[in-house]
N, C-alpha and C positions, 0 to 999 in steps of 0.2 A: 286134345292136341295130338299131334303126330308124334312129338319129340317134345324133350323138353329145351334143348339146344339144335341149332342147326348153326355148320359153321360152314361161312362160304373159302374155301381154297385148300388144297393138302399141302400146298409148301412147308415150310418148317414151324411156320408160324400156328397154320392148322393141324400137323401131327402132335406140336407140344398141347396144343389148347386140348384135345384130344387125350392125349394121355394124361391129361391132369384131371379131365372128365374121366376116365375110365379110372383114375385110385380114387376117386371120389365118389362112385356108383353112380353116376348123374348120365340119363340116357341122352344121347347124341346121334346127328348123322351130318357124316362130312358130304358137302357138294365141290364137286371139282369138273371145271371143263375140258379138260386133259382128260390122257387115257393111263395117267400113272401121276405116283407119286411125284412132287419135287421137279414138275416140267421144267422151270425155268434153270433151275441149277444143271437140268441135262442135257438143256441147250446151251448152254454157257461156253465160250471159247477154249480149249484143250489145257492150256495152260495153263487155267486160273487156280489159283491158289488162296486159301482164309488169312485175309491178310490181321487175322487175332491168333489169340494161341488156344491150343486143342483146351486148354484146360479151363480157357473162359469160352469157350466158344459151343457148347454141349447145349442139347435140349435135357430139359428136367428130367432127372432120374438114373439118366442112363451118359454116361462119360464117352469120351472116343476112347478107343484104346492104347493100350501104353503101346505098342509099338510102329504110334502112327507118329510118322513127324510131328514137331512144331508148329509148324503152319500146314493145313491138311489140304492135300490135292484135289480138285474137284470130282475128281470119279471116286476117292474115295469116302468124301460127303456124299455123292449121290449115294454108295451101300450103306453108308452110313443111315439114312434117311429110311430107305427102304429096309434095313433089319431094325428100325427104329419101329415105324407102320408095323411089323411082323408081331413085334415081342409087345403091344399093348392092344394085339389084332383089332387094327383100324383099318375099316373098310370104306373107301368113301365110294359116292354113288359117281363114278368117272362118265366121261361126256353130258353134264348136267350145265349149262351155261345158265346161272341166275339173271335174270329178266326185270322182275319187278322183285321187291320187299315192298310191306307196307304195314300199317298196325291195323287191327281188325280186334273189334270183340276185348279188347286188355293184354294182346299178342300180338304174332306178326303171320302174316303170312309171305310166303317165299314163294314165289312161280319161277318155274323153269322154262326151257323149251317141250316138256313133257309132262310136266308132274306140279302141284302143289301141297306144298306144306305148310303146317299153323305148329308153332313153336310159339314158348315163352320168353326165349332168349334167342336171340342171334348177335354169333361173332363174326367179322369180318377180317378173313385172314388173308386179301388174295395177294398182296404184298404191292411194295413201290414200283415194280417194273412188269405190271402189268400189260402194260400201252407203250411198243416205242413210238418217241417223241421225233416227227420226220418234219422238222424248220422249212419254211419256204424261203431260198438260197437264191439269188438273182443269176437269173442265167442255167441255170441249173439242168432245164432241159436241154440245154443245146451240146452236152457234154456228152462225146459217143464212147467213153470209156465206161465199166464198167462200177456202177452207186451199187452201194448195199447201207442198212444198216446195221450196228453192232451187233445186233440183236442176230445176227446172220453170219457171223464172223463166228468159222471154228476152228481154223489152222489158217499159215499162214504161205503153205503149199501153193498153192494156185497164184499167188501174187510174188515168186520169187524173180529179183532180177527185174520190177517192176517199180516205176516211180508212182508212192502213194500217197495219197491227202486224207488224213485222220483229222476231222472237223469234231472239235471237243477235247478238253484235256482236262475229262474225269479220271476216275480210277480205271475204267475201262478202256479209253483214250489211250492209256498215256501203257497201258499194259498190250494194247495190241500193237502201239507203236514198236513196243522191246520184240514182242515177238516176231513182229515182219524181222527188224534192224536183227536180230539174233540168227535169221534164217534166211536171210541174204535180198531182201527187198529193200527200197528206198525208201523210208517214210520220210512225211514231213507232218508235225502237227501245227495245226490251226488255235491259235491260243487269241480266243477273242476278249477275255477279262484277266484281270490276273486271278494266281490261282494260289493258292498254298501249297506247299509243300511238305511234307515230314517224310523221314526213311522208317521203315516198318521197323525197324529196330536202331535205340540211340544210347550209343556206346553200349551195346551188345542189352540194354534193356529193351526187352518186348514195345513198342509205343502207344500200346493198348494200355497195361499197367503204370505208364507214365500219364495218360490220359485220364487213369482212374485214379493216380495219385493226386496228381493235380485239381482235379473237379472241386474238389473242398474251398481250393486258394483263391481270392478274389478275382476277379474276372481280369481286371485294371491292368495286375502282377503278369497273372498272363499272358495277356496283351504283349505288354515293354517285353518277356524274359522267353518268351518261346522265339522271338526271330532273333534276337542275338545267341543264342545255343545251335537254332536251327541256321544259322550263317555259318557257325562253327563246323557242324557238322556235316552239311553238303558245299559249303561256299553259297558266295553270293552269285544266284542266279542270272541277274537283270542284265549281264553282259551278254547271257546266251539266248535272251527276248523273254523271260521270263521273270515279271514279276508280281508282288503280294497286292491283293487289294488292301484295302485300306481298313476295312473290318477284319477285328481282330480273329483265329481260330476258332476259338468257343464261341463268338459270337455270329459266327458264319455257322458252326455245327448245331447250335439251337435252333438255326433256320432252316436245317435241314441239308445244308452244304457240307460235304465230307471233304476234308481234305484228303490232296492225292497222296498214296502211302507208299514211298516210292521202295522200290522190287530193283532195280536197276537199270529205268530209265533215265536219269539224272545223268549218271557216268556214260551211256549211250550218246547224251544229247556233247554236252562233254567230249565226248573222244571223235565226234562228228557223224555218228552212225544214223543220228534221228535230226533231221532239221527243224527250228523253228518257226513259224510264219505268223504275220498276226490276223487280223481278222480277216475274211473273204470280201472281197469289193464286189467280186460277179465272177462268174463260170464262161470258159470259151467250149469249142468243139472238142480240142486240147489240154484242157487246163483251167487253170485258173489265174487271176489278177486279185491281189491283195492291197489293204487298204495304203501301206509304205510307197505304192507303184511297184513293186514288181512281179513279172507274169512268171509264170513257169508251168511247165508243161506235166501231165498225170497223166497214167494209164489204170486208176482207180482211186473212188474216191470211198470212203469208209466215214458214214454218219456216228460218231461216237457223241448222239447228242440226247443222250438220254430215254426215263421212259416216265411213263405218268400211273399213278395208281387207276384209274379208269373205274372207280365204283361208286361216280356220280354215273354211271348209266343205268343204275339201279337202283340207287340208293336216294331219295328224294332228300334235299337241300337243308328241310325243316329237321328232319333224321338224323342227322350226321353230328356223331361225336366232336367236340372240335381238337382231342388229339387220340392220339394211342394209349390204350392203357383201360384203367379205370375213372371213367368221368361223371361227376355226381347227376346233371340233371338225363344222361343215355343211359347212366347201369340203373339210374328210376324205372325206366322204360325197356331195362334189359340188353341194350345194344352195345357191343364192345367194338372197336378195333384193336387186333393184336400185331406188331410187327409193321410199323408204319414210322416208327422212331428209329431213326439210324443215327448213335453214338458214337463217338470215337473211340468210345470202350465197349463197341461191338455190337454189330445188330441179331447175333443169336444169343448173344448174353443179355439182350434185353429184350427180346423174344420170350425167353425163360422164365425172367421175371414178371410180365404183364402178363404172360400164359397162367403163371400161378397166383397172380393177385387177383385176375377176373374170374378163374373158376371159383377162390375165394370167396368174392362177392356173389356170386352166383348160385352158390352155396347157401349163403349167408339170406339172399333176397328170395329162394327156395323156388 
């Protein structure tokens, strides 16, 4: 065999998996289609911030440092990242795009666009926002302002003094919206479901550690006692076009739905700086018409509508773990996914943990 591990992506997910490998002396090699570590965090929009705290929010082994904020700035997770790569000297093979996986012989084989490899393990680290997710919008091509989406948003410079349509109000949504509103543009977001809501911190507790306090309490409890606190704490939204689906938080975050962890878009919408709209009916040359009947006019519009993990274009149907972590009948066969679970008690703190349980078994399965 070439390796005994091959892990497909350097994001956070594959640097922890990585250095869990290298205290463990178990030989590895990272493949990445990027030309550096931590692509996706380096594209990430200027202001983005860990909406966890530094102190849950660390890859194994190695802490942020004390005199980084609370919640750590994105340029300062990208160094973070990259003197993480330094200090466990992880070298992945960069511009490597994985092709096929397959099992071969009682291993796998991994093809690139240049190279094949036979390993006995492979982890799959490339992460949830692999693939942005671009919706087909009625009308959409007739729109002569300028589409992007999120994934292309990185200041909010070029759109000042400009009326904008942010279609999605994820966490991303609803954070580009503050920043146009903070920097002198017009947003408006597109809020086609309701959404949940929490403030990143409630009455001055982190909402990470409430998140992890609470996971123990019956699901039911949380259900009834999180919107009566969270009415408390932000007001009742549904005056300003926003409201709760009807699945309760934990049970929308077991699905994979993060709720929005609000930064100070709430008090924006609030004071009138972000307007609300609801779903898109169809797109003019102009603008847009929404489902209420009313039209209004954009000078861009900002797809804030997600991304997809994209590692069924590699990963055959029959192969695929059915979650993140350690799964009994994929770690038989050696195959992990790491970093594919996003908690409300943080998806680098749960990175760290599925990093350390799979080299464990990996270990363990020899």
């Amino acid at each position: 065999m070439d390796t005994n591990v091959v892990i497909v992506g350097a994001g956070p997910a594959g640097l922890a998996v990585g250095a869990c490998l290298r205290r463990a002396g178990v030989d590895f090699i990272i493949l990445e289609r990027a030309h550096e570590v931590a692509s996706a965090w380096r594209r990430h929009y200027r202001p983005l911030h860990l909406h966890t705290v530094k102190s849950f929010s660390s890859l194994p082994f190695v802490p942020f440092p004390r005199d980084h904020p609370r919640y750590v700035p994105r340029e300062k997770v990208v160094a973070y990242l990259d003197a993480y790569a330094e200090r466990f000297e992880l070298r992945p093979r960069f511009g490597e795009t994985v092709t096929t996986i397959r099992r071969e012989n009682g291993g796998f084989v991994v093809e690139t666009g240049s190279d094949r490899l036979t390993s006995r393990h492979v982890v799959i680290a490339t992460g949830n926002n692999a693939e942005p997710i671009v919706p087909s919008l009625a009308g959409i091509e007739a729109f002569k302002g300028r589409i992007l989406h999120s994934a292309d948003y990185t200041e909010a410079a070029p759109f000042v003094g400009q009326k904008v349509l942010i279609v999605g109000m994820g966490n991303t949504g609803a954070e580009i919206a503050l920043d146009l509103a903070e920097s002198g543009a017009h947003p408006t977001l597109s809020v086609r479901k309701g959404v949940h809501i929490v403030p990143r911190q409630l009455f001055g507790v982190p909402i990470q550690m409430v998140g992890i306090a609470s996971r123990p309490m019956p699901q039911a409890l949380n259900d009834w006692m999180f919107p009566i606190i969270l009415d408390f704490a932000l007001g009742k939204l549904e005056k300003y076009g926003i409201v709760r689906p009807r699945e309760g938080i934990l049970k929308q975050v077991d699905a994979g739905r993060i709720p929005v962890i609000d930064v100070g878009t709430v008090a924006a919408i609030k004071s009138g700086k972000i307007s609300i709209a609801p779903d898109i009916a169809g797109f003019t040359e102009h603008g847009a018409s929404f489902t209420d009947g009313r039209r209004e006019a954009f000078e861009a519009v900002i797809l804030a509508t997600g991304y997809r993990p994209a590692y069924d274009k590699f990963l055959p149907a029959e192969l695929r773990p059915a979650k993140s972590g350690v799964n009994p009948r994929a770690s038989e066969l050696g195959l992990y996914l790491v970093g594919f679970h996003n908690p409300v008690t943080g998806l680098l703190r749960e990175i760290g943990r599925e990093a350390t349980a799979v080299v464990a078994d990996i270990e363990r399965r020899g």
